[in-house]
DOBAPA-921908 format. One line per 2 residues: number of its first residue (from 1); their letters; for each residue z negated, y, x of C-alpha. Coordinates in Angstrom, 1 decimal. Each point is the difference from the previous one (the first is absolute). Example, Ala and Ser with C-alpha at 12.3 -4.5 7.8 and 13.67 -1.06 7.14 Angstrom:
DOBAPA-921908
1 = as = -7.8,-4.5,12.3; 0.7,3.4,1.4
***
This chain:
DOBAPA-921908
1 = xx = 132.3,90.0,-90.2; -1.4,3.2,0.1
3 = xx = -3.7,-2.0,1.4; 2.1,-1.9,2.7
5 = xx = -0.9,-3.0,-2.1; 1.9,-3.1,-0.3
7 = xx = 1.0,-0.8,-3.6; -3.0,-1.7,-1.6
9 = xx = 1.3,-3.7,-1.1; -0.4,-1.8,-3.6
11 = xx = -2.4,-2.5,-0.1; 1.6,-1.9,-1.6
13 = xx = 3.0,0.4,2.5; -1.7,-3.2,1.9
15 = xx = 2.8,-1.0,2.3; -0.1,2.3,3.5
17 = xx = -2.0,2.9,-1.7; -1.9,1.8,2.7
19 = xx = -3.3,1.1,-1.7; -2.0,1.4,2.9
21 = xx = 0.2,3.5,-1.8; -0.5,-0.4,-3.6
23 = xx = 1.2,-2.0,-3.4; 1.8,1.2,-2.6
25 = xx = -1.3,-2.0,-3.2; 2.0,1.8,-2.8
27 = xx = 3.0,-2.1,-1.5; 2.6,1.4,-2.7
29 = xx = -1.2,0.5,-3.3; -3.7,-0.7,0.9
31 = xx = -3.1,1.3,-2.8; -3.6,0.2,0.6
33 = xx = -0.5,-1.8,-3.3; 0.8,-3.3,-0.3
35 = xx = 3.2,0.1,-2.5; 0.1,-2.7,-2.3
37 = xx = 4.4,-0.5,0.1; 1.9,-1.4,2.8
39 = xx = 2.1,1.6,2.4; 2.9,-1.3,-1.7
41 = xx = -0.9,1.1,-3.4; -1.0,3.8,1.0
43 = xx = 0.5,-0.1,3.7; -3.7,0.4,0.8
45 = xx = -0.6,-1.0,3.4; -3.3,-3.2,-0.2
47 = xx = -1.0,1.5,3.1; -2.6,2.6,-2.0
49 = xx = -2.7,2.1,2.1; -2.5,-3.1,-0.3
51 = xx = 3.2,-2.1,1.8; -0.5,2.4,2.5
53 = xx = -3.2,0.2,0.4; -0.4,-3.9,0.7
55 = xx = 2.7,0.4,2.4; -1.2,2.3,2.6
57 = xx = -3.5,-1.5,0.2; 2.0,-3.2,0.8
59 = xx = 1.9,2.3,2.6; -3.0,1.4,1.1
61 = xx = -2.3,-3.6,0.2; 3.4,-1.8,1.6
63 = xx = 0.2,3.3,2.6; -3.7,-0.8,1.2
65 = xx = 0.7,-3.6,0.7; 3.3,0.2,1.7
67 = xx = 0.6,3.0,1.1; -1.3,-1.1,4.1
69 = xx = 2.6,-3.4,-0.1; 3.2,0.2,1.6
71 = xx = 2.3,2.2,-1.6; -1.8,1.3,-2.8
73 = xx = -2.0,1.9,2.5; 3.4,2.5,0.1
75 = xx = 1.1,-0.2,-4.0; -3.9,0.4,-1.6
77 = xx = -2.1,3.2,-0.1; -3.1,0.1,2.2
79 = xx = -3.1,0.1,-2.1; -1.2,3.1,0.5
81 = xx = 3.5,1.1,-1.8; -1.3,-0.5,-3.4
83 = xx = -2.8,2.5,0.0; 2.3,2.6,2.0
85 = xx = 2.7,-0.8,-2.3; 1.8,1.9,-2.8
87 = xx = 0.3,-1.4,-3.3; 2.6,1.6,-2.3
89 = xx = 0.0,-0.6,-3.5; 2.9,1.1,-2.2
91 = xx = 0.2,-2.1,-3.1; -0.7,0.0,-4.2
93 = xx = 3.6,1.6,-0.8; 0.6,-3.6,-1.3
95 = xx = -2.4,-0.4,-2.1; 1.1,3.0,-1.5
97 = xx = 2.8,-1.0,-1.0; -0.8,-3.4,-1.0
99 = xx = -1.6,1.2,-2.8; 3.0,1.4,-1.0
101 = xx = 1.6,-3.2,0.5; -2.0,-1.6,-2.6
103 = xx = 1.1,3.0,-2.4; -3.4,1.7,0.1
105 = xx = -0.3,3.2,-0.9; -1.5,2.7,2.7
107 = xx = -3.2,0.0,-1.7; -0.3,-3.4,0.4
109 = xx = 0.9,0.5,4.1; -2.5,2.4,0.4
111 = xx = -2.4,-2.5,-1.9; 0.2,-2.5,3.2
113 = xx = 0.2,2.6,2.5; -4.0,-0.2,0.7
115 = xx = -0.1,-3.6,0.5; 3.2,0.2,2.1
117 = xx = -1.9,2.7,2.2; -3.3,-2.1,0.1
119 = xx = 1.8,-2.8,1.6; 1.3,2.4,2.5
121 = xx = -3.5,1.0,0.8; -1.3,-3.0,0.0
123 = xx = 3.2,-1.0,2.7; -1.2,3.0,2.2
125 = xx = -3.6,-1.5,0.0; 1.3,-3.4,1.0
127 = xx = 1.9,1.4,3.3; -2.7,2.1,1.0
129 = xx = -2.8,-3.5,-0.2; 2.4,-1.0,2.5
131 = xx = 0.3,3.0,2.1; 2.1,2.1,-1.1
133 = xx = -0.9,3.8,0.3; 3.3,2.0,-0.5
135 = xx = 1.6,0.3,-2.8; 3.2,1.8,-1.3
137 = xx = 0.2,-0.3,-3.7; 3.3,1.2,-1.5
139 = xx = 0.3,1.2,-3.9; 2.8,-1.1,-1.6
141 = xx = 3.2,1.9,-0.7; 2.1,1.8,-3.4
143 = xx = 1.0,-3.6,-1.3; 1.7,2.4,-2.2
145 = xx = 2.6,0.6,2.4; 1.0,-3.5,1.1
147 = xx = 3.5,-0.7,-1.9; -0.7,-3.4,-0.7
149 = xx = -3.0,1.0,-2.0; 2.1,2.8,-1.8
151 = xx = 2.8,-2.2,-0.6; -2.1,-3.3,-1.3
153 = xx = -2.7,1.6,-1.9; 1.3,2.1,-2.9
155 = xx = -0.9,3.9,0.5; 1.5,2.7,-2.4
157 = xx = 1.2,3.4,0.9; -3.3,1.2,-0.8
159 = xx = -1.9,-2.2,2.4; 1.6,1.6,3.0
161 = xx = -1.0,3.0,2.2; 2.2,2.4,1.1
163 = xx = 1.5,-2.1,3.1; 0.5,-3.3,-2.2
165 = xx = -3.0,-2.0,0.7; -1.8,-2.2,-2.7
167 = xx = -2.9,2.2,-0.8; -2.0,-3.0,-1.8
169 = xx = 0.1,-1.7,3.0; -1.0,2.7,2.7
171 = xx = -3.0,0.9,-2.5; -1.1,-3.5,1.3
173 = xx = 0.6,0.1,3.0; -2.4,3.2,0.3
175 = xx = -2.5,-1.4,-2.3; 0.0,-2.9,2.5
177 = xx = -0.2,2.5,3.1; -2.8,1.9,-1.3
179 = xx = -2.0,-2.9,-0.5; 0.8,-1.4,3.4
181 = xx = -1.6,2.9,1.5; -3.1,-0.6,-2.0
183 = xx = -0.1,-3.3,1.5; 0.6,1.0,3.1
185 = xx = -2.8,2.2,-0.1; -2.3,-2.4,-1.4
187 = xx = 1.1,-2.3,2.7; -1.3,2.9,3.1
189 = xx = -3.4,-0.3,-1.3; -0.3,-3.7,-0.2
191 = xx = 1.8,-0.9,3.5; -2.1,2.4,1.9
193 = xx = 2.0,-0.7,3.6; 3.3,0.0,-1.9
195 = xx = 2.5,2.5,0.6; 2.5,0.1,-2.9
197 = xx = 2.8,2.8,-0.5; 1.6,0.4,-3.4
199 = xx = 3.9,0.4,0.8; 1.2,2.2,-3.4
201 = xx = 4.0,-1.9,0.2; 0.3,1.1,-3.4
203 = xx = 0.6,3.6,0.9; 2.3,-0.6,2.7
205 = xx = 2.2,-2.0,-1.8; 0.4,2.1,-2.8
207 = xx = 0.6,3.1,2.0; 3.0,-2.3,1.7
209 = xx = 1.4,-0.3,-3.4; -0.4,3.0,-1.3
211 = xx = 0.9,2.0,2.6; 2.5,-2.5,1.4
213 = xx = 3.2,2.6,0.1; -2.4,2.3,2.6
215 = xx = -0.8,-2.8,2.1; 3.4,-1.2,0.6
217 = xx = 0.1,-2.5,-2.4; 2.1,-1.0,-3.0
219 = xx = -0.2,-2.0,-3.6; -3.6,-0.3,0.3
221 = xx = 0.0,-2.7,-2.8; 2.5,-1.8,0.2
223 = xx = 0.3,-3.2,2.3; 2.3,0.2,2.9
225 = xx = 0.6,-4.1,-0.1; 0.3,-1.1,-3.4
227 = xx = 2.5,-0.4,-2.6; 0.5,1.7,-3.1
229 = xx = -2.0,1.7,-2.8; -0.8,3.6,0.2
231 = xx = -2.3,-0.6,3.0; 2.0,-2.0,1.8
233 = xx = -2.3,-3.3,-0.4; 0.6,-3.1,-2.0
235 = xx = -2.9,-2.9,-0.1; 2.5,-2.5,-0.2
237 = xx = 1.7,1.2,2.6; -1.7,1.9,2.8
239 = xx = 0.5,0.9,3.4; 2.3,-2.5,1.9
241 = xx = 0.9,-1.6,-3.6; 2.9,-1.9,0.0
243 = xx = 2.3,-1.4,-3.1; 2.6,-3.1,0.7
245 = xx = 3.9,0.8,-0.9; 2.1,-3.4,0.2
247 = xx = -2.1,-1.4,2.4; -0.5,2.9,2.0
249 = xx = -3.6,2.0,0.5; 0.8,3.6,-0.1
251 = xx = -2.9,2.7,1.0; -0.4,2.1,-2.7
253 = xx = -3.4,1.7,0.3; 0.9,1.9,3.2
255 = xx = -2.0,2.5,2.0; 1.1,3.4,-0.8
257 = xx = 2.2,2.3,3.1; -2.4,1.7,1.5
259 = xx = -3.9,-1.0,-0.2; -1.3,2.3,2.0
261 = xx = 0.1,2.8,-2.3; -1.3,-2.0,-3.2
263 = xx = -3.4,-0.7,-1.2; -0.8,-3.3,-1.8
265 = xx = 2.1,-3.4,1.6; 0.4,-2.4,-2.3
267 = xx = -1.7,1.4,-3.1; -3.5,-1.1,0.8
269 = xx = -0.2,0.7,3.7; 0.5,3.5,1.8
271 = xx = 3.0,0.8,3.0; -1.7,-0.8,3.6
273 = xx = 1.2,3.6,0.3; -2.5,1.0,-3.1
275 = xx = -3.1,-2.1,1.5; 0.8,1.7,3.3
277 = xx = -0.6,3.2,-1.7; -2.8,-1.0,-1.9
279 = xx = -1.6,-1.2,3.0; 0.3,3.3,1.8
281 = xx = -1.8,1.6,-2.6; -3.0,-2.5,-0.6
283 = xx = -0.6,-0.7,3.9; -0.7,3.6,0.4
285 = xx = -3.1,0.4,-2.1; 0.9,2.2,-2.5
287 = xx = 0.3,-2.2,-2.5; -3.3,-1.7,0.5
289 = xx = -3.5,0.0,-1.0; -1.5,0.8,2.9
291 = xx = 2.7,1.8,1.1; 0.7,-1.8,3.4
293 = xx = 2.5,-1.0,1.6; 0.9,-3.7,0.1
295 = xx = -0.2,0.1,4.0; -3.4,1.1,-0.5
297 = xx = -0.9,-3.2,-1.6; 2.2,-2.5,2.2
299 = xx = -3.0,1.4,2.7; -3.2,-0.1,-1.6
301 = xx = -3.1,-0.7,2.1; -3.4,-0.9,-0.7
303 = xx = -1.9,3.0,1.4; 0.1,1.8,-3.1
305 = xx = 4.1,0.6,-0.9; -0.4,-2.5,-3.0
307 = xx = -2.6,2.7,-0.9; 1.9,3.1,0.4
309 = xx = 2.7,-2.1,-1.5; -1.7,-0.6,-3.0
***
């Protein structure tokens, strides 16, 4: 909004979708790794990074072909788009916590964490063969702080930090981070025309949770549509859950009064009003490595900006 932009439509949205600005590949639950479960056992999305991957070289082969017949003309991006374009990747909090899933201890995450990062490289490498030059790569947040993960994986008093967060968890997450900036390091040198920003996400969440009372925000972890438990979130029944009395569905998992002024949604998801803030904070730069703001990247050139940029 803030770009004049249009929303970017899900590929996967195929009915009416209007494309002729961008893609959004992501789906719920989505891992870079292959996960070997189904979505119905751990609620894993099969869409992995790889899924992905495969899916916007068919967008960007089918864009080629069709984009100059009839109506596609108006609903495809011109091909010059995909080396102008921006390509945002926020993902790897899942396979986080799928570990977890499998009862692994946080050792054994952080033992899978370097092949989970090389397949991000390697995803980075396939998107610039095909163009791409701009790149906004986002760590991953305090999993620590999510109330469904402190309220399905056990964590004693001992575990948490002062604001409540899963300690074990967060430590993760930040072994993750740092090791997502080596990569994207590593990743500069070898795509020499390749622009890439490293978006630190982490940070700004936590500081939204932590300091949550002084940004006009309230029960930091504790789901404002869930039911039950001390954080508000039941698997069984989560946001929009509904049980049947004689016949009758009755909502039970409700949204909470006032959603404007709380942090995390539905246990696993944050407020629009907390991604509005965290937005403000990581468009401007300061949170970003170069420090630049993200308008500054939506206008790259060729005469030397990815350079500077760099």
């Amino acid at each position: 909004e803030s770009f004049g932009l249009p929303y970017l439509s899900a590929y996967l949205d195929s009915v009416g979708s209007n494309f002729s600005h961008g893609a959004n590949f992501a789906t719920a639950g989505s891992t870079i790794r292959r996960q070997n479960t189904t979505i119905f056992q751990s609620g894993v999305s099969p869409i992995s990074l790889d899924v992905q991957l495969v899916q916007f070289s068919e967008f960007h082969t089918r864009s080629k072909i069709i984009s100059k017949q009839g109506v596609f003309h108006k609903l495809l991006p011109k091909e010059d788009y995909f080396s102008k374009a921006l390509y945002t990747f926020d993902i790897g909090q899942n396979d986080l916590t799928a570990g977890y899933k499998l009862n692994l201890t946080t050792e054994q995450v952080k033992a899978y964490v370097p092949d989970v990062l090389l397949q991000l490289s390697e995803a980075v490498k396939r998107v610039y063969d095909q163009g791409g030059r701009t790149f906004w790569i986002h760590n991953t947040g305090p999993v620590g702080c999510l109330p469904y993960v402190l309220d399905r994986f056990l964590t004693s008093a001992t575990q948490l930090d002062k604001y409540g967060c899963g300690s074990p968890f967060n430590e993760v997450a930040q072994y993750f981070n740092q090791r997502l900036k080596d990569v994207v390091i590593q990743l500069r040198k070898q795509l020499p025309l390749a622009a890439i920003m490293y978006v630190d996400v982490y940070s700004v969440k936590y500081t939204l949770v932590s300091q949550a009372k002084k940004l006009g925000f309230e029960l930091p972890l504790i789901a404002c549509c869930g039911h039950g438990g001390k954080y508000n979130f039941n698997n069984s029944l989560r946001c929009g859950g509904k049980i049947t009395v004689k016949g009758k569905e009755i909502l039970i998992a409700k949204s909470c009064g006032n959603p404007s002024v709380r942090v995390n949604w539905d246990g696993i998801h944050f407020t629009e009003a907390a991604n509005k803030w965290i937005f403000q904070q990581i468009t401007s730069g300061s949170f970003s490595d170069p420090p630049l703001p993200l308008k500054m990247a939506c206008h790259l050139s060729k005469d030397g900006a990815m350079t500077k940029f760099r």
